[in-house]
Kinemage of the C-alpha trace (Angstrom):
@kinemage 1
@onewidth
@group {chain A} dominant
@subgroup {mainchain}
@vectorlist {calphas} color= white
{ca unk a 1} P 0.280 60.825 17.464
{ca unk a 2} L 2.851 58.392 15.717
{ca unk a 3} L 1.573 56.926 12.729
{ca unk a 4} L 2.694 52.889 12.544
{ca unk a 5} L 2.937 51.775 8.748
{ca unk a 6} L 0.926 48.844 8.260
{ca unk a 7} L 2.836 45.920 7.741
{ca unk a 8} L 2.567 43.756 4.494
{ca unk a 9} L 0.446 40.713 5.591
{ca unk a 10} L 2.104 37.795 6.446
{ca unk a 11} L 2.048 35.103 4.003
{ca unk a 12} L 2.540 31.344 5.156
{ca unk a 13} L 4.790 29.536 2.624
{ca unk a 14} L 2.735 27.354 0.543
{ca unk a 15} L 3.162 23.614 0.777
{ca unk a 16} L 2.898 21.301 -2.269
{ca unk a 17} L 2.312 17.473 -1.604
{ca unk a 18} L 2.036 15.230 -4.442
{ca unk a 19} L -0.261 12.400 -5.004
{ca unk a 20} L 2.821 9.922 -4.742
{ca unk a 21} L 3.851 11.860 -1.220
{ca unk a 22} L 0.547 11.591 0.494
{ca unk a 23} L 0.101 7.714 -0.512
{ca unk a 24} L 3.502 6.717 -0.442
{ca unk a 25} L 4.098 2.868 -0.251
{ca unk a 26} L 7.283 1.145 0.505
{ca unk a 27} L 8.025 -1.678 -1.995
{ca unk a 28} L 7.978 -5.090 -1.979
{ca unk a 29} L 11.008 -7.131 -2.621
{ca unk a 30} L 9.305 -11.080 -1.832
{ca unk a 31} L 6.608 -12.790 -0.930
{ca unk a 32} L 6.338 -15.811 1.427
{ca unk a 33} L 3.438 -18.059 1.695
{ca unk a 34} L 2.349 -20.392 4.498
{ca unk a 35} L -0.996 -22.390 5.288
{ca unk a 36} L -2.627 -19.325 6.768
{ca unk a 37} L -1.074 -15.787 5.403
{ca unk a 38} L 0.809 -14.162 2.787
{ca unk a 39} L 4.042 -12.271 4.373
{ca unk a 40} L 5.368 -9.377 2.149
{ca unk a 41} L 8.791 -8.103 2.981
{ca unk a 42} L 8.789 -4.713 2.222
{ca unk a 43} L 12.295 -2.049 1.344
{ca unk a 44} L 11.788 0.327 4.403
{ca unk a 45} L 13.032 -2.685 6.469
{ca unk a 46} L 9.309 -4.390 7.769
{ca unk a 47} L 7.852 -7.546 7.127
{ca unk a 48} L 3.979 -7.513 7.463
{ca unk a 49} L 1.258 -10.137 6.014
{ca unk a 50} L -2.144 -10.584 5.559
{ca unk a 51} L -4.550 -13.768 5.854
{ca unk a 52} L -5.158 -15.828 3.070
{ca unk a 53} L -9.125 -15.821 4.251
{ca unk a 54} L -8.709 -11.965 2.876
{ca unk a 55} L -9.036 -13.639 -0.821
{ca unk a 56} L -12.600 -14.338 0.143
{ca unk a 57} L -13.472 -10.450 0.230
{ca unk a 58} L -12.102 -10.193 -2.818
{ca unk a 59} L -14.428 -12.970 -4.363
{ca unk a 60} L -11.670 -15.840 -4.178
{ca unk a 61} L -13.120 -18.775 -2.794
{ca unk a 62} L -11.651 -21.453 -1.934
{ca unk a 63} L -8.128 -20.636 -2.115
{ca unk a 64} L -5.214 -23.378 -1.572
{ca unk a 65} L -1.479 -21.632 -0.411
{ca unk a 66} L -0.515 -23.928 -3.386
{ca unk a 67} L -1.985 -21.307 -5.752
{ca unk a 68} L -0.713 -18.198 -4.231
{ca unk a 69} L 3.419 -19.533 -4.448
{ca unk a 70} L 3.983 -18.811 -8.340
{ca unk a 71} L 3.750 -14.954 -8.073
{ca unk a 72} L 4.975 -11.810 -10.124
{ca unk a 73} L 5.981 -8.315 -8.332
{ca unk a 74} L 4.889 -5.627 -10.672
{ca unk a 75} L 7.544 -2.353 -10.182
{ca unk a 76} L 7.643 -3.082 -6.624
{ca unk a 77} L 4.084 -2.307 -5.797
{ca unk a 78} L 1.501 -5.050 -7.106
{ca unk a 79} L 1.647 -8.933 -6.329
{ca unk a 80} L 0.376 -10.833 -9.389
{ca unk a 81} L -1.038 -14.540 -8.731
{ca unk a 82} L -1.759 -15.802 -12.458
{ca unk a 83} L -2.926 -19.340 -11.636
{ca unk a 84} L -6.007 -17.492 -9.840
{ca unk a 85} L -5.218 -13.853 -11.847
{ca unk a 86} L -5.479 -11.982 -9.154
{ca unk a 87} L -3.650 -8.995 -7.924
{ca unk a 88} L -2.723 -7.615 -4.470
{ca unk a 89} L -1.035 -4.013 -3.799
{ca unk a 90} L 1.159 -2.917 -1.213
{ca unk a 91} L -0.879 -0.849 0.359
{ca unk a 92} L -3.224 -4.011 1.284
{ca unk a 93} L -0.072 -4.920 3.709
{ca unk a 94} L 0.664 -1.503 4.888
{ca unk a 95} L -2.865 -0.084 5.653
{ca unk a 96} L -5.208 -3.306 5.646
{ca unk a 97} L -8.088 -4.665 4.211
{ca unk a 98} L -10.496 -1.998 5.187
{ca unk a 99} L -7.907 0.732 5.526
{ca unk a 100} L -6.844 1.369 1.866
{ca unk a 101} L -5.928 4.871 1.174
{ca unk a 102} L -8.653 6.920 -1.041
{ca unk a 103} L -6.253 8.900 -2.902
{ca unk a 104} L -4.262 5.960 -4.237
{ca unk a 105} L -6.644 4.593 -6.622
């Protein structure tokens, strides 16, 4: 009887993700603003936008596109609006209202 020498176990590499890989967000580089939505243009090439109405989740009421055309972009992620001081992230664009990503915040 030939004796088979066990063979060391079999070890699957390890793979690290970060934080910043699992919730990565393009950035934005401007804003339009019309009657109805906000349209971000983003670095990886897209343009996506999201209704103004959205303000109203976010306990906004009443919001005029005339207040949401002085804005600040904060390091490429976050859209500040002082005359209402409010603040909008990129991930709003990319994933939705409902759809934000858990591990970002």
């Amino acid at each position: 009887m030939t004796r088979v020498k066990a063979r060391e176990q079999l070890k699957e590499p390890r793979i690290i993700i970060t934080e910043e890989e699992i919730c990565y967000h393009p950035n934005l580089l401007k804003l339009e603003v019309n009657h109805e939505e906000l349209a971000a243009f983003l670095d990886d090439g897209r343009k996506t936008s999201i209704p103004i109405s959205w303000f109203k989740e976010w306990g906004h009421k009443n919001i005029k596109p005339e207040q949401l055309e002085k804005y600040e972009i904060w390091d490429g992620k976050t859209i500040h609006f002082p005359i209402i001081d409010a603040h909008v992230g990129v991930e709003v664009f990319t994933e939705g209202l409902k759809g934000i990503c858990p591990n970002c915040h």
